[in-house]
Backbone as numpy.savetxt, mean C-alpha at the origin, in Angstrom:
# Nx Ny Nz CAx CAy CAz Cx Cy Cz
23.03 17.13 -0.85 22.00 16.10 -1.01 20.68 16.75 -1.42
19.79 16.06 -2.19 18.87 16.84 -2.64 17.74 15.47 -2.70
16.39 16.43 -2.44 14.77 15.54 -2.32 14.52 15.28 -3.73
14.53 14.14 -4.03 13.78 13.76 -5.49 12.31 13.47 -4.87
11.04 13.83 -5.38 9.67 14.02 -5.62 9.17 14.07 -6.88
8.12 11.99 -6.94 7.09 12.24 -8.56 5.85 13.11 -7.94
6.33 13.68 -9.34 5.16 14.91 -9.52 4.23 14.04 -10.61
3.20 14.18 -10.21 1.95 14.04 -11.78 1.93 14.90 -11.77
2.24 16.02 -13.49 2.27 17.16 -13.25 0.68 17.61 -14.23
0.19 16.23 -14.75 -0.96 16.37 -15.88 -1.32 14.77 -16.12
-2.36 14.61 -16.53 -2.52 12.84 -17.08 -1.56 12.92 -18.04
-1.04 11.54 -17.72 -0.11 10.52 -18.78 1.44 11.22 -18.62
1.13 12.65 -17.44 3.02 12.59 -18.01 3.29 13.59 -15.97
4.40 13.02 -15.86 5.31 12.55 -14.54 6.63 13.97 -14.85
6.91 13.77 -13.68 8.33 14.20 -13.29 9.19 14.09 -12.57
10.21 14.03 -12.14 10.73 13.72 -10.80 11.15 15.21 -10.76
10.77 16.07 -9.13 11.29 17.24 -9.15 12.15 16.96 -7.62
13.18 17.91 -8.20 14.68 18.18 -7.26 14.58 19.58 -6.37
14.80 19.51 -5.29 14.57 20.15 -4.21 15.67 20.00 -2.85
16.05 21.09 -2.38 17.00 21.09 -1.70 16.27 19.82 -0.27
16.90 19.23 0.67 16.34 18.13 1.53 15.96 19.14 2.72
14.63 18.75 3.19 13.76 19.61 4.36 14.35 19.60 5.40
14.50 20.73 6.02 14.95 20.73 7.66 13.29 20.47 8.47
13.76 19.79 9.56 12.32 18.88 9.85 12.12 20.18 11.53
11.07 20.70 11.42 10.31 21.59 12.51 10.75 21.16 13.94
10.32 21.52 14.79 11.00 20.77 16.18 10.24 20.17 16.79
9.01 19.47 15.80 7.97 18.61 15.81 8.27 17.65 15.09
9.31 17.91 14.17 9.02 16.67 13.54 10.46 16.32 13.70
10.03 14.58 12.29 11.87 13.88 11.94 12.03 14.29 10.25
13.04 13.77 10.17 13.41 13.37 8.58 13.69 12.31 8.30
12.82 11.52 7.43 12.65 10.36 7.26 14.05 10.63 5.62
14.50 9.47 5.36 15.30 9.18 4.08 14.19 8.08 4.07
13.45 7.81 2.57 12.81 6.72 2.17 13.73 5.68 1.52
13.39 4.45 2.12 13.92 3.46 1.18 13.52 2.74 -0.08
12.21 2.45 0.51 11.05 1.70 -0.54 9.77 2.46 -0.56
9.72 2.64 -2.07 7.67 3.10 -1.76 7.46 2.56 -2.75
5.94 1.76 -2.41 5.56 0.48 -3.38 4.27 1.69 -3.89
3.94 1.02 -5.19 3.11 1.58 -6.59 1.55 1.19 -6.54
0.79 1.88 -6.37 -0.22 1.28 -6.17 -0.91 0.85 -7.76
-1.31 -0.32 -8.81 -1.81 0.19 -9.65 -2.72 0.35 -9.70
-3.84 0.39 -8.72 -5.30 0.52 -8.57 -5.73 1.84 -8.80
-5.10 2.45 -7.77 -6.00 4.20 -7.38 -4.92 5.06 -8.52
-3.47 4.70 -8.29 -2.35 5.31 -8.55 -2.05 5.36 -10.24
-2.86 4.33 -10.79 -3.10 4.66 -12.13 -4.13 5.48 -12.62
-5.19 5.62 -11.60 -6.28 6.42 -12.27 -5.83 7.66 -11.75
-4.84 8.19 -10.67 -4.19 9.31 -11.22 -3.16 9.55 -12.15
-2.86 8.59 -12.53 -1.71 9.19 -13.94 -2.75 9.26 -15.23
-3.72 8.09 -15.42 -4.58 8.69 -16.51 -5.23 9.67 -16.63
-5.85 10.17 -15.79 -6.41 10.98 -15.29 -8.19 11.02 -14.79
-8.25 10.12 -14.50 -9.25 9.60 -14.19 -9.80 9.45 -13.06
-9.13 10.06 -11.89 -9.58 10.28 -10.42 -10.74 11.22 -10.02
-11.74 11.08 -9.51 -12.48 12.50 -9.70 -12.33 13.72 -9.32
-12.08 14.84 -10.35 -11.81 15.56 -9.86 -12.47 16.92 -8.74
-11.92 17.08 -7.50 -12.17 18.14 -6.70 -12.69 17.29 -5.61
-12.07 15.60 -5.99 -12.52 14.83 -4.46 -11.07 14.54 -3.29
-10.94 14.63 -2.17 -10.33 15.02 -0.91 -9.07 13.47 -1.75
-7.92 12.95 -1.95 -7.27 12.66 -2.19 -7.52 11.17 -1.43
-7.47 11.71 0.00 -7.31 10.75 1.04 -7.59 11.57 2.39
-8.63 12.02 2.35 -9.04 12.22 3.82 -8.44 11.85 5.65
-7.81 10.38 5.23 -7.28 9.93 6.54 -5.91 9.99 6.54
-5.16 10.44 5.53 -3.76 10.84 5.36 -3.35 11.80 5.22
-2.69 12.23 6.08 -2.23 13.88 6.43 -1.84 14.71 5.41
-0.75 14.06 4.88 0.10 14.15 3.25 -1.07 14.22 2.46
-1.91 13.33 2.14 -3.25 13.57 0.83 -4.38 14.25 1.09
-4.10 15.22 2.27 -5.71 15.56 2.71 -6.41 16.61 1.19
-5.16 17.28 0.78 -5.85 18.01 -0.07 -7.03 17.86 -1.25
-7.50 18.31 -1.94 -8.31 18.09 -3.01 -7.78 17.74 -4.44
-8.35 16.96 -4.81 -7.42 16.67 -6.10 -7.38 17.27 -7.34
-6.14 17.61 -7.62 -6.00 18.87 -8.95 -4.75 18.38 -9.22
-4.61 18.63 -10.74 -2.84 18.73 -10.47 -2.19 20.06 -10.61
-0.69 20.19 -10.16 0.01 18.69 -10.19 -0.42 18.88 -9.00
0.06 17.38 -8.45 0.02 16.43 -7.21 1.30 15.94 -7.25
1.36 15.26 -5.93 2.08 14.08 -5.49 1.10 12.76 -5.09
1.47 12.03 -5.24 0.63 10.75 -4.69 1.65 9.62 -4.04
0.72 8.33 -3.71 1.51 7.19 -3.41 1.28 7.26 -1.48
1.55 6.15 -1.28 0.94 5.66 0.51 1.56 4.83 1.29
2.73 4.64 0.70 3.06 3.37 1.15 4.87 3.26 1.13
5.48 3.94 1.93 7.09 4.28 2.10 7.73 4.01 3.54
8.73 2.52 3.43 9.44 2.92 4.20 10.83 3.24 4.29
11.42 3.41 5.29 12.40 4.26 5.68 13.49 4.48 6.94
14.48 5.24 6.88 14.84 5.53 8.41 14.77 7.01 8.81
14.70 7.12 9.86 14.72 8.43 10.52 16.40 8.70 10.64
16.42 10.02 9.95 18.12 10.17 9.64 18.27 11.70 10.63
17.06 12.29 11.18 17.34 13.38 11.77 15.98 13.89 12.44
16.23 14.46 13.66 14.87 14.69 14.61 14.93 16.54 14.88
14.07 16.90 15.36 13.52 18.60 15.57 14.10 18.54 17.23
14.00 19.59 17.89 14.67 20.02 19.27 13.70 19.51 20.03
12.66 19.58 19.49 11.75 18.80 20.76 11.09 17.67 20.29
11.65 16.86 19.78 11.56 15.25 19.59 12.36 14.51 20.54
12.24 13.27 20.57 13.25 12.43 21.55 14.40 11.92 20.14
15.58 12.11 20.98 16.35 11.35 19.49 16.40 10.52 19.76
16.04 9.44 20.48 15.80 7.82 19.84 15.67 7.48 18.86
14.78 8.53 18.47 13.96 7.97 17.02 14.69 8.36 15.93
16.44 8.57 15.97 16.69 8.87 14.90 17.62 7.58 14.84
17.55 6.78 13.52 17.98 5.73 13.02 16.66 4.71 13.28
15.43 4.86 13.61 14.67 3.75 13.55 14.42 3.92 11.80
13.89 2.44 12.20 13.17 2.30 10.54 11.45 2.23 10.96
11.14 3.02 9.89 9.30 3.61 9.82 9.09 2.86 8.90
7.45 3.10 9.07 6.77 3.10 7.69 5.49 3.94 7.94
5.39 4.70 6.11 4.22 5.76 6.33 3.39 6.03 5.53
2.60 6.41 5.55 1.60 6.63 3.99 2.26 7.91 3.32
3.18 7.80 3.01 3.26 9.36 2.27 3.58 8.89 1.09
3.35 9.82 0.06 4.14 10.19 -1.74 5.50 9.77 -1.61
5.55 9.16 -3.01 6.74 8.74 -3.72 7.88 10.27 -3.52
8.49 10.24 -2.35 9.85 11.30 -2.44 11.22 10.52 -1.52
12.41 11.06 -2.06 13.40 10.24 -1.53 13.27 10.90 0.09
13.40 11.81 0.45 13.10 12.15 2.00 11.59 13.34 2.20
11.46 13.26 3.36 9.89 13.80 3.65 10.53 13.74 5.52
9.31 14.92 5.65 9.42 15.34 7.40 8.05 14.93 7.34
7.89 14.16 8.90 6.87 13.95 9.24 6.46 14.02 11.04
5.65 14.43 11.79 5.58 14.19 12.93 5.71 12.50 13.49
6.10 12.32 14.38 6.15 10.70 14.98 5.21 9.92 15.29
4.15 10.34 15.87 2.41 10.15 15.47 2.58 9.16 14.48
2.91 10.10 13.25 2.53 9.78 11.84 3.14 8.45 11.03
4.34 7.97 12.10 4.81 6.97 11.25 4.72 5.68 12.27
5.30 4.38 11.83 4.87 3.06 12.96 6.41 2.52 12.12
6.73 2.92 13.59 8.24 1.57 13.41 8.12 0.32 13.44
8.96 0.07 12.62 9.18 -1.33 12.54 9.85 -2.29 13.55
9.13 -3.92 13.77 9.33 -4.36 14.68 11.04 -4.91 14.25
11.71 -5.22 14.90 13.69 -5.92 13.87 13.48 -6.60 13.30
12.19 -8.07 13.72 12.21 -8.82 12.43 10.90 -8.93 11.54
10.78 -7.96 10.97 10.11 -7.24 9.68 11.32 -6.75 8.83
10.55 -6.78 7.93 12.13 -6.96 6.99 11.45 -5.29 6.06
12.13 -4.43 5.60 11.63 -3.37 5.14 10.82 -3.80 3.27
11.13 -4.71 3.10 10.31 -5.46 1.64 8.96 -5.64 1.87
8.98 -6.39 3.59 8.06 -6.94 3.68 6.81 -5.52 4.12
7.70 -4.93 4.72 6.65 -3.60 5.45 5.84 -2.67 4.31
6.79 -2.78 3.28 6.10 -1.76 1.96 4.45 -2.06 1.64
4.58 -3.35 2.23 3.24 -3.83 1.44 2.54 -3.86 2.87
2.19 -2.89 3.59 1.16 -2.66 4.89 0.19 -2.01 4.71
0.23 -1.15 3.95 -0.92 -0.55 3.23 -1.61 -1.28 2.55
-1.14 -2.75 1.70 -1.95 -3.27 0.74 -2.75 -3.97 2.04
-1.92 -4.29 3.05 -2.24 -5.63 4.11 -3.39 -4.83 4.86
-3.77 -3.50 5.17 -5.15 -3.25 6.23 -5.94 -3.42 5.04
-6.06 -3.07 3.74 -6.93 -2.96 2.65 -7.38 -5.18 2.92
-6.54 -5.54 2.62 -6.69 -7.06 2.97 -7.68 -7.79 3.93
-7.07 -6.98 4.85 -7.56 -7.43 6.31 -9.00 -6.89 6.51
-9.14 -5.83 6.07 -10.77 -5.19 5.94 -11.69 -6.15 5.29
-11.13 -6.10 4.11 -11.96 -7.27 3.27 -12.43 -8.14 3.90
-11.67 -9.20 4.72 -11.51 -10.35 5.45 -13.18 -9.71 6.06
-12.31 -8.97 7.28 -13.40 -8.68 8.54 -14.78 -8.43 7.79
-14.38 -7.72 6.83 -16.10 -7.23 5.81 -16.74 -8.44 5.56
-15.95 -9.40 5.12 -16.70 -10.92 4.12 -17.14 -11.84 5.60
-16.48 -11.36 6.88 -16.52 -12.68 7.77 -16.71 -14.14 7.41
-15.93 -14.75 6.49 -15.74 -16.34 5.96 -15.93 -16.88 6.96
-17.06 -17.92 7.20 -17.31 -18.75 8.29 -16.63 -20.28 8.07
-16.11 -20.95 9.63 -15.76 -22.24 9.32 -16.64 -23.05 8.53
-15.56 -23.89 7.64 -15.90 -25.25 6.99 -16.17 -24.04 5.27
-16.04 -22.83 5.15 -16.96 -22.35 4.19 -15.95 -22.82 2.73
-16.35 -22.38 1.33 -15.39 -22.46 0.22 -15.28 -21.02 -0.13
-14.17 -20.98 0.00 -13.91 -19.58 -0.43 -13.00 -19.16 -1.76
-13.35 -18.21 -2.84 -13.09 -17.61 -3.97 -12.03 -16.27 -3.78
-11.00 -15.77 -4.44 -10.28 -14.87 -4.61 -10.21 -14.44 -5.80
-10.79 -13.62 -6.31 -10.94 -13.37 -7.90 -9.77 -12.34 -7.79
-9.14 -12.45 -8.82 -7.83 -11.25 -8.90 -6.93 -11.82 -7.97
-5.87 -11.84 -8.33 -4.45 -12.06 -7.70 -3.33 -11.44 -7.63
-3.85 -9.95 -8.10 -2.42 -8.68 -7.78 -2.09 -8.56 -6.37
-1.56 -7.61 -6.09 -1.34 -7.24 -4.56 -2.63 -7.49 -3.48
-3.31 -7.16 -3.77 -4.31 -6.75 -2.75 -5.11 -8.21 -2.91
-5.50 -9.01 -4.28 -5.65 -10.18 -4.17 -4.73 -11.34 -3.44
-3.43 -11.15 -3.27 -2.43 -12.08 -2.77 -2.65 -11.89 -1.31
-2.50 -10.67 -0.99 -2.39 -10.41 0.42 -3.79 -10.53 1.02
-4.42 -10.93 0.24 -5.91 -11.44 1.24 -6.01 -12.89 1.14
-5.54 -13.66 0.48 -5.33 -14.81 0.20 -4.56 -15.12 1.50
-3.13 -14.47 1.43 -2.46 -14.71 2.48 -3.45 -14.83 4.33
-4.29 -13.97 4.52 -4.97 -13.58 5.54 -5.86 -14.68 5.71
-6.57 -15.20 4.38 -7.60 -15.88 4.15 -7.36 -17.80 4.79
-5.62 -17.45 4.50 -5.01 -19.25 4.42 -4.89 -19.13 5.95
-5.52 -18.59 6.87 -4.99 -18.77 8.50 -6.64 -19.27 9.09
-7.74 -18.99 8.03 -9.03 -19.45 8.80 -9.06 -20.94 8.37
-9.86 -21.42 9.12 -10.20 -22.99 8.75 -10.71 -23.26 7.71
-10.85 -22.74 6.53 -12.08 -23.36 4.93 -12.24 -24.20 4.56
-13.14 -25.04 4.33 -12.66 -26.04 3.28 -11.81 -25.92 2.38
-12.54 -25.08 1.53 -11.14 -24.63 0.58 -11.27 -23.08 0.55
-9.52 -23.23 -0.01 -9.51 -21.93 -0.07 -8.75 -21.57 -1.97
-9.36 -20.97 -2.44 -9.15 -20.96 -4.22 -9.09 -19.66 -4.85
-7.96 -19.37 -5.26 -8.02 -18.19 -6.07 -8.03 -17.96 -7.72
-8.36 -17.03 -8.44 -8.29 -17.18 -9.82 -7.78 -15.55 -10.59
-7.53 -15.88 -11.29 -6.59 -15.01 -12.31 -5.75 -15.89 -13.13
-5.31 -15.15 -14.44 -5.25 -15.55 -15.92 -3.69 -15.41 -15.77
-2.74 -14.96 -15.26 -1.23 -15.42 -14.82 -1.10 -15.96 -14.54
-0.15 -16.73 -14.91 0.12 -18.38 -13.86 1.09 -17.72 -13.01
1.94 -16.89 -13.04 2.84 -16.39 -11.88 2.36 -16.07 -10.55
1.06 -15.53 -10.85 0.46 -14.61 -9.69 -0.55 -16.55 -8.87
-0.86 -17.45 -10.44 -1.66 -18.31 -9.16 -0.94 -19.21 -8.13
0.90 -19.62 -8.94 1.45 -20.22 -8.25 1.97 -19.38 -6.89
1.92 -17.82 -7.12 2.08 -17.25 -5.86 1.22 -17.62 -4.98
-0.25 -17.61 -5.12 -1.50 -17.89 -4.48 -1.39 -19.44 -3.70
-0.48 -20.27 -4.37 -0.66 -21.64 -3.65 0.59 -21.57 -2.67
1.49 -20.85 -3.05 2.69 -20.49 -2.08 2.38 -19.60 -0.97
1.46 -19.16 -1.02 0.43 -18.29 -0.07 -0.43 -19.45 0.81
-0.99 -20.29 0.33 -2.31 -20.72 1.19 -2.93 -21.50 0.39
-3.21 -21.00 -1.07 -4.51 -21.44 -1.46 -4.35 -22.90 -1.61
-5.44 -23.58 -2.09 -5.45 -25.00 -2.21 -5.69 -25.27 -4.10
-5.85 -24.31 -4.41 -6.73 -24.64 -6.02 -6.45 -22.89 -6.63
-6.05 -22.90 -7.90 -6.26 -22.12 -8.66 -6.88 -22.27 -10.10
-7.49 -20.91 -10.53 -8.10 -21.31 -11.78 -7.63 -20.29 -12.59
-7.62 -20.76 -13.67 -7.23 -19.52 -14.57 -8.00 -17.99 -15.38
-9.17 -18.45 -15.33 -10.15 -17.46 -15.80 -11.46 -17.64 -15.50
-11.82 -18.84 -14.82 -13.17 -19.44 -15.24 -13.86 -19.45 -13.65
-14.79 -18.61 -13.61 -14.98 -18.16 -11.76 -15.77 -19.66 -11.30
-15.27 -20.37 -10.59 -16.04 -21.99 -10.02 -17.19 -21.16 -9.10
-17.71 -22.09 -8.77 -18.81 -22.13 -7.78 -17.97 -22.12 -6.20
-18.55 -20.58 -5.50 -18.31 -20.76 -3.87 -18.85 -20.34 -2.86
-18.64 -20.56 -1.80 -19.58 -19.95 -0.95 -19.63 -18.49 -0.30
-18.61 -17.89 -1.11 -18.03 -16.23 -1.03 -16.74 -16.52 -1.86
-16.82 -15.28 -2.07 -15.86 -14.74 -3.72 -15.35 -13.53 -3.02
-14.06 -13.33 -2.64 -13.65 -11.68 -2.93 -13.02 -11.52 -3.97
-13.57 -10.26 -5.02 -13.41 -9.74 -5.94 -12.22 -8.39 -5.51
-10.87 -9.29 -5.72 -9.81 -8.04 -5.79 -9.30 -8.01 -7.06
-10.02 -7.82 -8.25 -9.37 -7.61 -9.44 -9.84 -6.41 -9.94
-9.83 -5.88 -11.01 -9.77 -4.29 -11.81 -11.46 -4.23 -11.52
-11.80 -3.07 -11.60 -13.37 -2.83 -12.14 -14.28 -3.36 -11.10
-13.31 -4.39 -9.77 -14.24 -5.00 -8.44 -13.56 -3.61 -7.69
-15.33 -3.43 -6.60 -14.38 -3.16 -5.17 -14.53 -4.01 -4.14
């Protein structure tokens, strides 16, 4: 069995590199990944090459602490099962299903700290997207939308949907998102919203801007 790992090995061009599978320390497990979702926000401006360079990757992630150069690995968002534990782990934890911020690789060792099992009914589709969901949830807490307010969702990719989603549990008057796909607005009303628009930003009483070029 062997570790497949994307490498950015330069802007605009990838690899998948093959590597015998890690024996995990007697600190850690071995995770087998199932799903790792794509970020296109950050995760494109490292394939173009457009990340700045010689800034800390990701400071709060163990896996990205380094500085950014290539090649790299990237990506934050993988889950998985624990297929094998170190001598001084508990083996419980082998066959749970995780989820973790690490790079796009088919298996990775990680300490237990480092990962958050999943509850049984979380479904591993749904867990991929937990990373997009604290980015979501920040927003929220950042904007504090007060009752009765009208509220705006500009952008409707991931990180626009999944705040939408967060957004449809407060009381609003309304709640309205916009983007130029109709796929992504009928997602938005299957989400929560009450109103979508297609390009044309309405009048509200707060706007989160989760589309390209917003932060």
């Amino acid at each position: 069995m062997k570790q497949l790992s994307l490498l950015f090995k330069q802007p605009l061009t990838t690899e998948l590199r093959e590597m015998p599978v890690p024996e995990p320390a007697p600190d850690q497990v071995l995770v087998a990944n199932r799903l790792s979702a794509i970020s296109a926000g950050t995760e494109m401006l490292v394939f173009q090459g457009l990340f700045p360079e010689n800034m800390a990757v990701d400071t709060a992630i163990a896996s990205l602490s380094g500085r950014f150069r290539y090649p790299l690995m990237y990506g934050y968002s993988c889950v998985g099962k624990v297929v094998a534990a170190g001598s001084c782990v508990d083996h419980s934890w082998i066959g749970r299903r995780v989820f973790a911020f690490h790079p796009h690789e088919s298996h990775f060792v990680s300490l237990p700290e480092e990962l958050l099992p999943l509850p049984p009914d979380v479904t591993e589709e749904d867990a991929v997207f937990l990373a997009g969901m604290e980015t979501a949830v920040n927003l929220v807490m950042d904007g504090r939308p007060l009752l009765g307010e009208r509220v705006m969702v500009w952008g409707l990719g991931v990180v626009g949907l999944l705040t939408t989603a967060v957004l449809a549990r407060y009381p609003l008057a309304v709640l309205a998102g916009v983007d130029p796909v109709v796929t992504r607005c009928q997602a938005a009303m299957d989400l929560g919203a009450q109103l979508t628009f297609g390009g044309t930003e309405p009048e509200g009483d707060f706007v989160f801007h989760a589309a390209a070029g917003h932060s």
